[in-house]
C-alpha positions in Angstrom: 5.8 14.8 -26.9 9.4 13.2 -26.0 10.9 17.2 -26.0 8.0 18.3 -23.7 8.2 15.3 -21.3 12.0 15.2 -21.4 11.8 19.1 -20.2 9.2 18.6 -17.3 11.1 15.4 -16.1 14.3 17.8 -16.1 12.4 20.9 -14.6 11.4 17.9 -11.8 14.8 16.6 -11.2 17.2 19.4 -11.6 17.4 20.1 -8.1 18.4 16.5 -7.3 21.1 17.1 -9.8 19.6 15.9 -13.4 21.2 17.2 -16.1 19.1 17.7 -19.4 21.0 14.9 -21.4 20.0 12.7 -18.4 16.4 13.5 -19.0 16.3 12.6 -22.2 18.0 9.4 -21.6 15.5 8.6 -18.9 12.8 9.5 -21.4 14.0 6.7 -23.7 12.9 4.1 -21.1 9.2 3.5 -22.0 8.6 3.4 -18.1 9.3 7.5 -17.5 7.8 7.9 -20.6 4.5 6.6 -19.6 4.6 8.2 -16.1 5.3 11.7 -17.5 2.1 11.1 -19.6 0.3 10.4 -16.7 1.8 13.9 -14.7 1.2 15.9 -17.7 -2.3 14.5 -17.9 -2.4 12.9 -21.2 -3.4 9.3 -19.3 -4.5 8.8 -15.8 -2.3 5.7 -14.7 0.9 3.3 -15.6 0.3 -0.6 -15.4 3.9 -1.7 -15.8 6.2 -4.8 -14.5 5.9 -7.4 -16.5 8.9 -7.0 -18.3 10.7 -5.3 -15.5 11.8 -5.4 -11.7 9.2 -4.1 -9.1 12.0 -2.0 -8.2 12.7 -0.7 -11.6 8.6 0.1 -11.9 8.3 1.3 -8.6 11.3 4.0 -9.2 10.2 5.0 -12.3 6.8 5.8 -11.0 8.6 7.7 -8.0 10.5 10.1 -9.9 8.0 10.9 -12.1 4.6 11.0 -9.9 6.2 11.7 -6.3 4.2 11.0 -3.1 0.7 12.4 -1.9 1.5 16.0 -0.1 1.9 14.6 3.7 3.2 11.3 2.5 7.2 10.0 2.6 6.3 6.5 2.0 5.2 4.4 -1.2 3.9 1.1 -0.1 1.8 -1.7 -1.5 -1.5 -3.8 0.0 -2.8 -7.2 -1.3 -6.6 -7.5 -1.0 -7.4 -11.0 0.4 -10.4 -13.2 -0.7 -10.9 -16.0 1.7 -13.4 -19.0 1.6 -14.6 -18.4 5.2 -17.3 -15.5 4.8 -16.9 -14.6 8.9 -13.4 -12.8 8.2 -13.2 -9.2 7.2 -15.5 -8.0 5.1 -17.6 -11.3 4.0 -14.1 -12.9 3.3 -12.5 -9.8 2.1 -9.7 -8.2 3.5 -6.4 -5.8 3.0 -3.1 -7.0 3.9 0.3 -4.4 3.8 2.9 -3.9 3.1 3.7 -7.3 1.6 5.8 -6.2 -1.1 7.9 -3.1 -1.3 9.0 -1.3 2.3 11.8 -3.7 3.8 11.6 -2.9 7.3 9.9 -0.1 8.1 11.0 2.6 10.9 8.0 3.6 12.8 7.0 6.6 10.8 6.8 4.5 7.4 4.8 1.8 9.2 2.4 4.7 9.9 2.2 6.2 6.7 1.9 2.6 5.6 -1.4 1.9 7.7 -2.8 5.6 7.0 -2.8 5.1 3.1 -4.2 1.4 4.0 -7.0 2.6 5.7 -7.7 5.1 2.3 -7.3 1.8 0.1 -9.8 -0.4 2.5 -12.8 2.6 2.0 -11.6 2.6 -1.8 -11.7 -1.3 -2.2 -13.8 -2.5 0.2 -16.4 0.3 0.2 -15.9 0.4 4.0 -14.6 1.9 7.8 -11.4 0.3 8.1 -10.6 -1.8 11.4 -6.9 -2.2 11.3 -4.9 -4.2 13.7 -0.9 -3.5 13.5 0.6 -6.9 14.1 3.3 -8.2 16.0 4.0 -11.5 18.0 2.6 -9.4 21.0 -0.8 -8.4 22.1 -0.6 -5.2 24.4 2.1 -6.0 26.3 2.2 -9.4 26.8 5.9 -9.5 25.6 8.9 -7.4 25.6 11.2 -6.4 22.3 12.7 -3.0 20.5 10.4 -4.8 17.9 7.1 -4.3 19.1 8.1 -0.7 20.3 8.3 0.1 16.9 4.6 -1.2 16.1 3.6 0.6 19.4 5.5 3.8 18.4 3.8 3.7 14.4 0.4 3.2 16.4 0.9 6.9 18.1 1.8 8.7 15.5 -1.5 6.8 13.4 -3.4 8.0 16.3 -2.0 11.5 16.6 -2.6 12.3 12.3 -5.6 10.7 12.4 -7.8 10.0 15.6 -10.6 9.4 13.4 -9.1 5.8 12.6 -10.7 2.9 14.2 -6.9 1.0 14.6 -5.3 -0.7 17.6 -2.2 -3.1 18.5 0.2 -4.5 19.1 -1.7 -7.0 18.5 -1.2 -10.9 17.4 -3.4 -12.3 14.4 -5.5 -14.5 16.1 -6.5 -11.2 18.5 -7.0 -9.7 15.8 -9.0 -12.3 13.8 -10.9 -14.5 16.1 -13.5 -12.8 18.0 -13.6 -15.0 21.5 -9.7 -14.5 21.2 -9.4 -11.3 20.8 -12.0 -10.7 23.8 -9.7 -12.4 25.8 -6.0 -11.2 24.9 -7.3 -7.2 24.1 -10.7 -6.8 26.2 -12.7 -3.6 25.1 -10.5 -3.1 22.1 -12.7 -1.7 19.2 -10.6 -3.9 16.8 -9.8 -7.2 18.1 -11.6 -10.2 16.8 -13.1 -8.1 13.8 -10.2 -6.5 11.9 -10.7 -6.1 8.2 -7.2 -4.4 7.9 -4.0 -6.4 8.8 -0.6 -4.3 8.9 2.3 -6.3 9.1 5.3 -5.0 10.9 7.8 -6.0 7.9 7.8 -7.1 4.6 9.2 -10.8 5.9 5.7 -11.3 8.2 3.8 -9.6 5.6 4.8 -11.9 2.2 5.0 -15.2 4.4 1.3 -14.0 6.2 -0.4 -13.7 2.3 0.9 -16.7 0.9 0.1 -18.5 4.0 -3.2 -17.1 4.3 -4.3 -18.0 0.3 -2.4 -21.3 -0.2 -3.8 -22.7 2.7 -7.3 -21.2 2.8 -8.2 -21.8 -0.9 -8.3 -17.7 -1.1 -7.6 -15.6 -3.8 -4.6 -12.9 -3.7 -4.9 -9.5 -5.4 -1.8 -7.6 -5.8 1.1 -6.1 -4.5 -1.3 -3.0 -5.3 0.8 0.4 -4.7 -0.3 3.3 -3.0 1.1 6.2 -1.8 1.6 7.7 -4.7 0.3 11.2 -5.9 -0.9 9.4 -9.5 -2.4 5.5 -10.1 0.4 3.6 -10.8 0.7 -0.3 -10.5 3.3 -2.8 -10.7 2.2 -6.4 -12.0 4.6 -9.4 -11.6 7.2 -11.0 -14.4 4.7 -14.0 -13.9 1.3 -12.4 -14.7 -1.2 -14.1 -17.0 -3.6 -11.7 -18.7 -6.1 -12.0 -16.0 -4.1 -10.3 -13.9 -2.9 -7.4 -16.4 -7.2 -6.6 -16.7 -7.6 -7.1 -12.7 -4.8 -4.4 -12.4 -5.9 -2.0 -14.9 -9.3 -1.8 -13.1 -8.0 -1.6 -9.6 -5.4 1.4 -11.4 -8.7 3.1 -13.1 -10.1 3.6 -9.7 -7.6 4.4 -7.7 -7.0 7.3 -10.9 -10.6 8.3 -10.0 -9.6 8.5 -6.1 -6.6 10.7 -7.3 -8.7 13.2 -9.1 -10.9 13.1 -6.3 -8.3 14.1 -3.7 -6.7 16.8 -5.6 -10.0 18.4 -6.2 -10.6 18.4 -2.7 -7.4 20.1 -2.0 -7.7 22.9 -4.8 
């Protein structure tokens, strides 16, 4: 198996300039190893990260698996529990990207809230609402910044008019019904999101922890998506609860790949 994955992953790369030796090198490293099990079809998804950086998984998984066709972006989602049952879904929502795209440019914040809203009907068994944050609500201040969020919510709304998604929008709009009547009137979104997109990683990783330290709430994740296999990144950290949590979410989101590639043969 190490000759045959070494000569797929070098097949893969060569036009980026890999050089057979380099393959085999890269087969050494138990993370390309698993991943080219998983493209050749001999598993159906990589947990990995415990012993290794998120960045380190996440390239791995990359080179070996590449993007869904359409896609540039890989980015991650945590799915929020909360106490307080009148958020979300019944105190469940989706949060991205919280832990791998630095500061997106307004297409990857787009391709970040298009695979969100495939993760919230995969996780949450439900339409997304998605609100794209931003310390504005539809142009009630002025900055290059929320021009960006207003630029990613075009090009959302021009792949996929389908979407029930608005912004810029601040969290309480998008949260708190009576607020959200008030700042965004007749928005379909406001004062009922289930999906939060954060306009960087910064907002995004401050807005989880925030939101589960101080409600009480659980935090599942960084989950990745984006890719065109499951593949999942745990942290250094993890306790073997979350090794089994993330094998599960992985073994679905497998299913969902198979289930997407039928659709497109």
């Amino acid at each position: 198996d190490f000759e045959e994955y070494a000569n797929a992953y070098y097949e893969l790369r060569k036009a980026k300039g890999m050089t057979p030796e380099e393959a085999h090198a890269s087969m050494a490293d138990p993370l390309y190893y698993a991943n080219m099990m998983v493209r050749s079809g001999k598993a159906d998804g990589t947990v990995a990260g415990a012993t290794n950086t998120t960045a380190h998984t996440v390239r791995a998984a990359l080179k070996c698996l590449g993007v869904q066709p359409g896609l540039k972006t890989v980015s991650s989602f945590f799915l929020m529990v909360v106490p307080n049952k009148t958020f979300g879904e019944n105190g469940a929502m989706i949060f991205a990207d919280c832990g791998v795209v630095i500061d997106p440019d307004p297409l990857q914040l787009a391709e970040i809230t298009l695979t969100t809203a495939d993760s919230c009907r995969l996780f949450l068994d439900t339409d997304p609402r998605i609100a794209m944050l931003s310390f504005s609500t539809k142009g009630s201040a002025k900055s290059e910044k929320i021009d960006k969020v207003v630029e990613a919510l075009g090009i959302v709304k021009a792949r996929r008019p389908d979407l029930n998604v608005d912004g810029e929008m601040q969290v309480d709009a998008a949260l708190i019904p009576r607020i959200g009547q008030s700042k965004a009137p007749g928005s379909p979104v406001a004062g009922r999101a289930n999906v939060l997109i954060f306009p960087d990683i910064q907002s995004g990783n401050i807005g989880y922890k925030l939101a589960e330290r101080m409600s009480g709430g659980i935090a599942i994740g960084p989950i990745l998506q984006g890719f065109d296999y499951a593949s999942n990144d745990l942290s250094r950290g993890c306790k073997a609860e979350d090794i089994v949590d993330t094998v599960v979410i992985t073994a679905l989101q497998a299913i969902d790949c198979e289930r997407r590639k039928a659709e497109r043969a």
